[in-house]
Each structure stands twice: as structure tokens, then as C-alpha cells.
N, C-alpha and C positions, 0 to 999 in steps of 0.2 A: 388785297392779300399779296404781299411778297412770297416768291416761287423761289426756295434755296437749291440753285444748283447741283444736281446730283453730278454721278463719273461720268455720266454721257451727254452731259449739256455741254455746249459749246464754251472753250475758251472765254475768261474776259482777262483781257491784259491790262495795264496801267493808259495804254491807250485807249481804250474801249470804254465807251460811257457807261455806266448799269441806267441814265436814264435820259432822255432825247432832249439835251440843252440847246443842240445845235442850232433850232428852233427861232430860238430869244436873238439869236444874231442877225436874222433876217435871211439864210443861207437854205434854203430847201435843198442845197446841193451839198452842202456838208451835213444836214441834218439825215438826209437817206444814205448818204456813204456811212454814216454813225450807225444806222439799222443794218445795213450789209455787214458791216463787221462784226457787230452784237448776236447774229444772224448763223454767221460762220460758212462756208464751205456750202453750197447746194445741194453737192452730191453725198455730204460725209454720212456716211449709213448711223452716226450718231449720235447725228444733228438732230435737236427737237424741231425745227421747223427749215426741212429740207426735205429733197424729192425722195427721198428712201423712205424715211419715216413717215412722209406724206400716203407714200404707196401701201404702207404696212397698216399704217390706219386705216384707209382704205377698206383694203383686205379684209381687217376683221371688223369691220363696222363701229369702229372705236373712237369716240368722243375725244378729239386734242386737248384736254385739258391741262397738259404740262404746255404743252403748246402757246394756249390762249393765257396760260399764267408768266409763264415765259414772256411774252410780249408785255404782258402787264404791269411788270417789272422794272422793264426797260420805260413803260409809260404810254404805248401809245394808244390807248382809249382816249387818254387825256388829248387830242390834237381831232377829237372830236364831237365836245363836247365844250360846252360854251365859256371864254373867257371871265365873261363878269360871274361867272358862280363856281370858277375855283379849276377849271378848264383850263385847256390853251386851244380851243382853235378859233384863228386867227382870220386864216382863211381857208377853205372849202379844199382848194388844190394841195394844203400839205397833206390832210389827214385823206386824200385821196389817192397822194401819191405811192404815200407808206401803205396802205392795203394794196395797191399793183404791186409793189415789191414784195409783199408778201403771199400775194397771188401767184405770182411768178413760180412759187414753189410749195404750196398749199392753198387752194383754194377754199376747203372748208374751215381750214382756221379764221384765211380773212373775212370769207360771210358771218364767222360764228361772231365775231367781234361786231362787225356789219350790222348784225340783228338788235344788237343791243342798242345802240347807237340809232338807229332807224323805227325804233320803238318809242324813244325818248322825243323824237324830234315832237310829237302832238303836245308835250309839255312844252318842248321850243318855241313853236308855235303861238301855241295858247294859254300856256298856262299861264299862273301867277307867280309872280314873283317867289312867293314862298314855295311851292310846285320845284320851279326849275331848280333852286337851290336844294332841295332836298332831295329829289333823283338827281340832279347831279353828283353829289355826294355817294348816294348810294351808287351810283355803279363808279366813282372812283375809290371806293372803296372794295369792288369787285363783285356786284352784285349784275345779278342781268337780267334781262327786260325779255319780253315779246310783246310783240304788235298781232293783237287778236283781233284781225279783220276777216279774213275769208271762214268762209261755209261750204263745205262736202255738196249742199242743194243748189247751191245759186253762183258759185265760181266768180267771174270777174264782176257781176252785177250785184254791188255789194246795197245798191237800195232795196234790197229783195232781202237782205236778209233778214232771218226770222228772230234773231237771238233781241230780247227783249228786257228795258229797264222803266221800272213802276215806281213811281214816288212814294212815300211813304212816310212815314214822323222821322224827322232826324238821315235819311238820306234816300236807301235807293234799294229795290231788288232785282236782282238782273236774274234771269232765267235763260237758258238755250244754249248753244253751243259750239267751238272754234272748230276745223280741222286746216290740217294743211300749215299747221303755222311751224315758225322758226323758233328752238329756244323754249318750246310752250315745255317741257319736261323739266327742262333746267332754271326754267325762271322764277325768281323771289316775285319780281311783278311785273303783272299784266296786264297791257293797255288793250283795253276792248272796246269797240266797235257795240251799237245796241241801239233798239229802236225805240224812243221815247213818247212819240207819237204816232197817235192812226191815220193821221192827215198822211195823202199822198208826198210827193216830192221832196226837195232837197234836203227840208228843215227838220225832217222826220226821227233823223237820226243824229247820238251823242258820242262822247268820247269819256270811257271812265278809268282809273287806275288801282289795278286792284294788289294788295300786299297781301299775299299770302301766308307771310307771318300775321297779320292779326286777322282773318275769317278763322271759323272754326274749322276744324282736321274732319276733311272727307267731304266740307263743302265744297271741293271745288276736285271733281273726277276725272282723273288724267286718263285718254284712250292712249291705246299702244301706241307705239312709233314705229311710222311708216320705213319698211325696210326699203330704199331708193334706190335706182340704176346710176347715176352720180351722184359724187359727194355724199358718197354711202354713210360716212364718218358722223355726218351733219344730225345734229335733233330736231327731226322735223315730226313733230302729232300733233295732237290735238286734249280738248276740255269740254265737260260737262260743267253745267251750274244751274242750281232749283232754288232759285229766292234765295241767291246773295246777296246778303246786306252789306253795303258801303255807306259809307258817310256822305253827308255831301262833300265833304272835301276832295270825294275821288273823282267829283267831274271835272274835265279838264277845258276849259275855255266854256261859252255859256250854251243854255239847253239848247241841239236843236243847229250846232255846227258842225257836227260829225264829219256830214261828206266834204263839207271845205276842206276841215283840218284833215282829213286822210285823203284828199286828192293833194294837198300842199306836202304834205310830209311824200306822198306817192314821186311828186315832182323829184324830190332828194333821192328816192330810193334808184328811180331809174338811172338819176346821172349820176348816181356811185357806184352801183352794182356794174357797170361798163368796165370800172377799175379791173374785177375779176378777168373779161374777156382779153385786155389788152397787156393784163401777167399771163394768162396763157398761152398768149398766142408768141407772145416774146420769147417764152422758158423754147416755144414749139420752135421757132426761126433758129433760135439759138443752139438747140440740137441737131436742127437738120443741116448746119452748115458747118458742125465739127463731124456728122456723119458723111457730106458730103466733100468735105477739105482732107479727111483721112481715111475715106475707102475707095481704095483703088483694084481698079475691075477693066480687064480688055484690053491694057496696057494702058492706061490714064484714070486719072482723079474724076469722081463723078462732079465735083465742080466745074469743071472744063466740058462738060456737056453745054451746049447752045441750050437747049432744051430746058436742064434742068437750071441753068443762073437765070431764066428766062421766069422761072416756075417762082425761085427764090425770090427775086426780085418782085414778083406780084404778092409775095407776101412782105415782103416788107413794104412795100407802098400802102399794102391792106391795116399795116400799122399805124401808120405815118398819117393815114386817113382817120382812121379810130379815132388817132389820140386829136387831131383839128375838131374831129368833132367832138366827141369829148370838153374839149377845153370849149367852145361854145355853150356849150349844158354846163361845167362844172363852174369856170369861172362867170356863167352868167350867171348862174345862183346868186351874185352877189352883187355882178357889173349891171346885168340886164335882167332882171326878176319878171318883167312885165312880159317877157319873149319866154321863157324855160317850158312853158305849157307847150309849146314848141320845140322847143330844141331837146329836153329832157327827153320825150317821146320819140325824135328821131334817135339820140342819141342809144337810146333802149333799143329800139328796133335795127337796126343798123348795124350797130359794132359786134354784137352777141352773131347777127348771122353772117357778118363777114369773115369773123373768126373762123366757126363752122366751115367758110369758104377755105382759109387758111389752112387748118386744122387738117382739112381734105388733101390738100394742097403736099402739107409736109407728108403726111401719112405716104402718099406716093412715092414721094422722094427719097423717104427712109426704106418702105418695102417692109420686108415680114419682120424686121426686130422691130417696129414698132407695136407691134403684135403678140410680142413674147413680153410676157408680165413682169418676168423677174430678170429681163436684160438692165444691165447697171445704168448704161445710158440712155435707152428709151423704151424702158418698162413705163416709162409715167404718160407717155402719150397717149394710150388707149382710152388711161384716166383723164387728161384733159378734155380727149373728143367726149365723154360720157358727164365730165364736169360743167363745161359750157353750156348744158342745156337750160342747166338753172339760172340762167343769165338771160336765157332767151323767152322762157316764162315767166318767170319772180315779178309780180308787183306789176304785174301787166304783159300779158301777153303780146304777139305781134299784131293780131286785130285789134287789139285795144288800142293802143300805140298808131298804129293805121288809123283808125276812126277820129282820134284827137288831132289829129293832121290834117285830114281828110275834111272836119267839120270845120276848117278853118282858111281850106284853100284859095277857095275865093277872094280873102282878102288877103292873101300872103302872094299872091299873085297879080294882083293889081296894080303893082307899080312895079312892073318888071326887073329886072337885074341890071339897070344903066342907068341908078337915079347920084345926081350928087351929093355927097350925105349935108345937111347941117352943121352947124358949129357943134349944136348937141350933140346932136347924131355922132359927128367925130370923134366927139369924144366917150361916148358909147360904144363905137366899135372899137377905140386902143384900151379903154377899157377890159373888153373883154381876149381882144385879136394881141396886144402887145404884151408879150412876157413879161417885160421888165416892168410894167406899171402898176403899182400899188393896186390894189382893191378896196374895194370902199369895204365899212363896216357890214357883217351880213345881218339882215335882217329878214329870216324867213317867214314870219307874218306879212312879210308888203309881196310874196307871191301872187301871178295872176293866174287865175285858171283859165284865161285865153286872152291871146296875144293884141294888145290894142297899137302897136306899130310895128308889125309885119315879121319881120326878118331878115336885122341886118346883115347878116352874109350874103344871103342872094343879092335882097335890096340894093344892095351896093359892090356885086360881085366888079361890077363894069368899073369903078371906081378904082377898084383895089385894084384893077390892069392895068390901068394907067399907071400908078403908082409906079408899079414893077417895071411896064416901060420905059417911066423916068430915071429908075435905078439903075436896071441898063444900059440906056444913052444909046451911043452908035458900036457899039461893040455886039458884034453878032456872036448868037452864044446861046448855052440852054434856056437860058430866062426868056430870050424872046422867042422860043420856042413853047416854054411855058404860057407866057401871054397867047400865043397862036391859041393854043389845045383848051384855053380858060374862055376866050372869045365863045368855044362854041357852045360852051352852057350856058356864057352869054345868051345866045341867040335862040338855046332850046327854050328857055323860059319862056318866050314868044310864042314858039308852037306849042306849050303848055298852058298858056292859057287861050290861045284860041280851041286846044282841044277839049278842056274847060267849059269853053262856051257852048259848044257842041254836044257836052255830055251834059248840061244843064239841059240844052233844050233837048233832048234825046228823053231824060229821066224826068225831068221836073220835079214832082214832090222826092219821087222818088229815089233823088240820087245817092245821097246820104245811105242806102242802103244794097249799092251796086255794086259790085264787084271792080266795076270801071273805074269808081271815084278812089277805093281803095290801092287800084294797080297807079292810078295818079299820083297819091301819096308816097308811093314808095319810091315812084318816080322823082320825085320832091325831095325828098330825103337824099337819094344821091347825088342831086345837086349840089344840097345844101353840104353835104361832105366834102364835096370838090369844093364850092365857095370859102368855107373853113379856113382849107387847107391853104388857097390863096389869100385868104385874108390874114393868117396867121403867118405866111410869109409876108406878105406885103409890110403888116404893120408891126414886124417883130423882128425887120428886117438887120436891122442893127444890132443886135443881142444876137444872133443866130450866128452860129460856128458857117465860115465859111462854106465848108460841103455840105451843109441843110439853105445855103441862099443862092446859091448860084444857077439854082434851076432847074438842074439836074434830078435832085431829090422829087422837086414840085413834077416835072413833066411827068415821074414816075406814076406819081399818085394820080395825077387828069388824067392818062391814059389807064390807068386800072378803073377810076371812076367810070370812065365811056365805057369799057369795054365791056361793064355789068348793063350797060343800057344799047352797047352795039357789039357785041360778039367780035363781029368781023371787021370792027373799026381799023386802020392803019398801024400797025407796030410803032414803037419806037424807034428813031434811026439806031445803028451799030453804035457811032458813037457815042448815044444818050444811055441807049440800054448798059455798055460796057462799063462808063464812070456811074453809072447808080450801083451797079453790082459791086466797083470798088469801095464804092461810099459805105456802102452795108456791110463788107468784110472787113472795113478799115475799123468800123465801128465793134464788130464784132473782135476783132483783133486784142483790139485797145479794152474789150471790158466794157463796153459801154451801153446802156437801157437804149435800145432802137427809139427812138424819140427827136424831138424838135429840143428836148431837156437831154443833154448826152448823161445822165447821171454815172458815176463809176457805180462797177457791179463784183462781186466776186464771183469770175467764172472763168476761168482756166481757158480761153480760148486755143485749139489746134493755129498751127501753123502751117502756111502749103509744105509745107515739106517732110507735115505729120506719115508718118506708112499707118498703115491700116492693121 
């Protein structure tokens, strides 16, 4: 459905696409500057998808529907949804990137979109051929989906659920009930989750699609919608169902794969839903340093505090980390499928609470107008700390997330972080670690649900120093600074797995269910953030803007990495700390997505010389 412009939709000029060509060129960097203008102004009170309106929906617990039609127009559902049946995505990172930018300044519109797109993927997956073409269509056509997995009784433990489907002449009766889902009010169709057998384990359960335009009126009983502490805007309830008939056509891949295809589609949800945490936490950096470059207090600019570029600077490293890992999960979906049962999971766990760390971070930095609702410039913060939570739950909690980690450490640990990669290997990690290199075609059926060759960023954290040392040469300078501060994750991997061996023999059967193996995992995880981060320098070395390769950016992010694992690890020297802080206001200056991708932004950046 095309969304005709009213008085208060944003400008389109002769410049302005109405729908995201940029695409077709092979340009991710023209095609997101096309959504920022299409987009308009952040702050214009309005703008259908900007902080005001974002805030006001909000407020009254109001469904973005101009919003999400708005975007629809312009096209970008399509950049999610599959090439061959009438789609454009291509690759995983564009229709990634454009939800962060739109994160950036509505959160619930990009989940609302999100949901639809992440309910399809079980068709992606498994369907047939005729399947993917036909939901394709329908929601480019503007229809939406939810993904009916969880239950009110059994939460993350979805082999436990009770909602139930019974063979019968001609297809299927399903009985039982969703809660907690995304979209389940607003959805034409519903992919559900149901148990097809009484045998125990994995095989138990299916995957069905149900169109709501053809069951009967009132078989299928909508409960209220959960009124929510973030993303209050969002449709989130649930459904009743007593002996819905479906046809067979509504099973989606064969009886009896349910928990494959919803832990594969699961994989996709963690490492997109990361997008949301890493537009908040941007929109967050980005306010806190036009509050802190134009309020002046005590006879100086609160940027020229020690303290607080000190504060700033850990959160833009907190970004910088994100998006390394991120792009590990995101472009592995494609490069490395065999690893994302891994990297998905950290990246889920990870970036959503380092925000939270961020979020904390700026909130300080601002003080009480981040607190006041209807402040023009940082009324929306209260809402992003309240937003992010759904980032840190959704589709997997952080136990969850821990435990898939956790049940796999011992062999992600096993060949320490100094091994020389292969010629394959090599080319699996520019694969996934080097920006400029194509991606293979995606194929979300060749998912693993656990990793059978480790985890090339640790695996070969020691490689990718070398690398960097040779880029260096004899020039002493951040980079071989960065190498120093990479060494020594290097070397923790070491004491992780001898502590490893220790809490094996400590627990025995029992470790898998220790708190210890869990605190390991997390442990794990920021490594692998920090490896990322040098691997995505290392092998992206060439493509990368001068002030994100010279070292500086990177020593940022190893010392923020340690510091969450040593508190009272060593500083950064004056002069590392000083050029990251200019690195980040240059960028900020310039308009630019804090990122390894400088994307242009439309954001009015202060100047030091802004008054208060």
C-alpha cells in the first residue's frame, strides 16, 4: 500500500528518491544517505519518523502506522526480503543498516518492520518454493506477519510448549495459545510454532502459516495487548485457537522441524535486532556531545572536562565494538553460517548490554534534562534507556544466549587465539572481517546450530596482530600500541582455557549448569568483541578512512574491552585518549554514523563555539 503524503510528512524534492534505487548501484553509502533525506530532519516535530514523533507515539501508546507506511513507500521492507521472489536483499548488511538508521530515531517503528521480516524467515528457510513466493508478495504488498512462538507457561523453553497440531483429512487442527508475540493484533498471518508429536525431543514440534483471511471469524481469539515500559508504541499480545483447521499447505518445511527452523530463523533475529541497540546508542552519543560542546558551566564547555571526553570516548568505543561485532553475526549469516550459533548469540548478548552501559553513560553526562520528557533535545533519552530493553530480551534472553556459548566452549577454546588461518580459513575471515569484499549468496537453510570450526576472530586473533604489525612497519604510533593492548587477549585466551579445565574438573557432569561456565561465556564474548574489532581493522585495512586505521580508534575499543574484564586496567596514554576524542567529534562534526561505515547523517552537528 502506497502512503500519500500529508502537510506534515517530510519534504521530497526532485532530489529525493520516493523509493531506494541506490541499492542496484552496489553503494550502501548512497543508498542510506537516500533514506536520511527521504527521512528529513530528526528533530522536525513534523517529521513522521523522527525523535518528536517517535516521543509523542510513545506517549500515547500509538501504533506508527504512517510511519511504517512511510518507509513502505519509500521500499525498504523490500531490502529484506528475498531477491529471487520479487525482493531486493542482496545482502544481510544493507537491510541491516537501513533499520539502525532508522533506529536511530524510532525504535518501535524499525522492530515493527523487524517482526514481519523475522516471521517470514521459517518460509525462507523452509518453505517451498511456492510458500516463499507467495508471502513474499504478500507483505510486499503490505501485509504483516508474526512469528507465533512463545507461551505465557514455558518462556524461553519453547520444547515445552503446549499449543498443539492434530492431523486430520485434508490438513491440520491446531489448539492452544501464543502470548508475548510481536504484530499478533495487527497480523494478516501467523507463523506458529505447535506440537505435532508426543515423542520427547527435538522432532516433536512443526512450523505452520496461518491466513487469517481464510479461517472462520472468531476462530482465532485475540487477548489484550500488553501495555509495555518501552516501546510502549509496539503491538505486542497474544492468541487463542480451538481446532483451527489449516490445510496442509500451511506446514512450512516437513513434519517434525519446528525447533531447527525456529532456532535458524532465531539465529537471524539475534543478529538484527543488535541494529536497534547500535541506532540508540548513536542517536545517545550524538546528543550527548552537542549537550556537552554547547553547555557551558563554571566558566568552560563541559567537553573540556578530563572526566567527561573520558566518559564520551568509552562510549563511542562502546560503538565501534558493537558494530565489529555485529558485523561478525551479520555478515557471517552469509560469509560464515557454520560459526553464527556463535557469533549471533554473543552478538545478542553483548551489544544490547553494552548499550545499557552507554545509555548510563550519556544519561550522566546530560544530568536532569535527560529526564525531562518534553526537553526538545533530550526528551527521547529516558525513552531509549526504556527501549533497549527489548533488545536485551527479544528472541533470547541473556541466559539463553550464555548457555549457547557456554555449551560450546570447550571447543571454541581449543586452539587458542595464535593459530595461522588456512588458505580457506583466509578467505573466510575477509570474507566476513573485510568491508569491501562481496558476500556470497545467502542461504539461510545451510545454518548451523553449532559451530564445527570454532571461531575465527579469536582463532586467529594472533594472526590479525601480525597483520597490523606489518602495516605499521617501524613507525611507532597508535597501531603498535593497539597491537601491545590485542596481545593481551592474545594471551587471556590461555588463562581461559586453563580456567576451563579447572571448572570442568571442579563440576564435571555438572558444569553446563554452573554459574561459573556461564560467567566464562560472557567472559568469551568480550574477547571475541575485542578480536572483531581487530580483525575488522586488520582485514579492512585499506577501505577504512584514515582516523578509523591508524590505531587510535582501535586502542580505544581494547582498552574499553579490558576495562569491562579489569576495572582498574591502565588508561590510555593523553596522547591516545586526546586523538580518539578528536576522531569522534570530527565525525560528529562532519554528520557522520559513528562507525567503521562513516555514512552521512542529517544531524545539525554544534560547534565548539556553539553558547549554550
Amino acid at each position: 500500500m502506497k502512503f500519500t503524503p500529508s502537510t506534515n510528512t517530510p519534504q521530497i524534492t526532485p532530489d529525493t528518491p520516493t523509493c531506494g534505487v541506490g541499492a542496484d548501484s552496489g553503494s550502501l553509502f548512497e543508498l542510506a544517505w537516500e533514506l536520511e533525506q527521504y527521512l528529513g530532519p530528526p528533530h522536525d516535530p513534523d517529521g513522521l519518523v523522527s525523535l518528536p514523533s517517535a516521543v509523542r507515539d510513545d506517549e500515547e501508546e500509538r501504533f506508527p502506522h504512517q510511519a511504517i507506511e512511510y518507509l513502505q513507500n519509500w521500499g525498504l521492507h523490500e531490502y529484506c526480503l528475498p531477491s529471487d521472489y520479487g525482493g531486493r536483499a542482496g545482502d544481510v548488511e544493507v537491510g541491516f543498516t537501513l533499520l539502525r538508521l532508522v533506529a536511530r530515531r524510532d525504535p518501535t517503528t524499525a522492530i515493527s518492520l523487524m517482526l514481519t521480516n523475522l516471521a517470514f524467515m521459517p518460509a525462507w528457510i523452509a518453505g517451498t518454493p511456492e510458500q516463499k513466493e507467495a508471502y513474499t508478495s504478500r507483505i510486499l504488498n503490505g501485509g504483516r506477519f508474526a512469528w507465533g512462538l512463545s507461551e505465557a507457561s514455558h518462556g524461553s523453553d519453547i520444547l515445552a510448549n503446549d499449543t498443539r497440531a492434530v492431523k486430520v483429512d485434508g490438513g491440520w487442527e491446531i489448539t492452544g495459545g501464543k502470548d508475548y508475540i510481536g504484530n499478533a493484533t495487527l497480523a494478516d498471518m501467523l507463523v506458529i510454532q505447535a506440537r505435532t508429536s508426543d515423542r520427547p525431543g527435538p522432532a516433536s514440534t512443526s512450523i505452520f502459516a496461518v491466513d487469517r483471511f481464510k479461517v472462520p471469524a472468531g476462530s482465532i481469539v485475540q487477548t489484550p495487548r500488553f501495555r509495555l515500559n518501552g516501546i510502549r508504541a509496539k503491538d505486542l499480545s497474544g492468541f487463542r485457537m480451538n481446532r483451527l483447521f489449516v490445510s496442509d499447505d500451511a506446514l512450512i518445511g516437513s513434519e517434525g522441524r519446528g525447533l531447527e527452523i525456529a532456532l535458524k530463523g532465531g539465529q537471524v533475529a539475534r543478529a538484527t535486532i543488535t541494529s536497534v541497540s547500535l541506532g540508540l546508542a548513536d542517536t545517545a552519543l550524538r546528543s550527548a556531545l552537542d549537550f556537552a560542546i554547547g553547555r557551558h558551566i563554571f566558566g568552560g564547555s563541559v567537553i573540556d572536562v578530563s572526566y567527561t571526553r573520558r566518559r564520551l570516548l568509552g562510549v563511542f568505543a562502546d560503538l565501534l565494538l558493537g558494530e565489529a561485532t555485529c558485523t561478525a553475526a551479520v555478515r557471517g549469516l552469509q560469509a560464515n553460517p557454520d560459526q553464527i550459533s556463535v557469533t549471533s548469540s554473543i552478538a545478542k548478548f553483548l551489544v544490547p548490554t553494552n548499550t545499557s552501559r552507554t545509555l548510563d553513560d550519556v544519561a550522566m553526562i546530560i544530568g536532569a534534562r535527560g529526564y525531562v520528557r518534553d526537553d526538545p533535545e533530550c526528551g527521547h533519552l529516558g525513552k531509549a534507556m526504556r527501549d533497549n530493553m527489548v533488545a536485551i530480551f527479544a528472541d533470547g534472553n541473556t541466559v539463553v544466549n550464555l548457555k549457547v556459548i557456554a555449551s560450546q566452549l570447550g571447543f571454541l577454546l581449543a586452539r587458542g587465539a595464535d593459530q595461522t588461518p588456512t588458505e580457506t580459513e583466509m578467505i573466510r575471515l575477509k570474507n566476513v572481517f573485510d568491508l569491501s569484499t562481496p558476500l556470497p549468496k545467502w542461504h539461510p537453510d545451510e545454518h548451523q546450530l553449532t559451530s564445527r570450526t570454532g571461531d575465527d576472530a579469536v582463532t586467529f586473533l594472533g594472526h590479525a596482530v601480525e597483520e597490523l604489525r606489518r602495516r605499521a612497519g617501524d613507525n611507532p604510533g597508535p597501531l603498535h600500541t593497539a597491537c601491545d593492548l590485542a596481545t593481551w587477549f592474545v594471551d587471556d585466551v590461555e588463562r581461559m582455557r586453563d580456567n576451563f579445565e579447572m571448572l570442568t574438573s571442579k563440576h564435571g557432569r555438572r558444569l553446563g549448569a554452573s554459574a561459573d561456565i556461564l560467567e566464562l561465556a560472557e567472559r568469551f564474548s568480550r574477547i571475541h568483541s575485542a578480536a572483531s574489532a581487530v580483525a575488522l581493522t586488520a582485514w579492512s585495512f585499506d577501505s577504512l578512512e584514515p582516523e578509523l586505521r591508524d590505531g587510535t580508534v582501535l586502542c580505544a575499543a581494547l582498552w574499553r574491552a579490558r576495562s569491562a574484564l579489569e576495572p582498574l586496567c591502565d588508561p590510555l596514554t593523553e596522547d591516545i585518549e586526546s586523538a580518539g576524542v578528536d576522531t569522534m567529534l570530527g565525525m560528529h562534526e562532519k554528520s557522520l554514523l559513528f562507525s567503521f561505515r562513516p555514512l552521512r547523517l542529517l544531524w545539525p552537528a554544534l560547534t565548539k563555539n556553539t553558547n549554550s
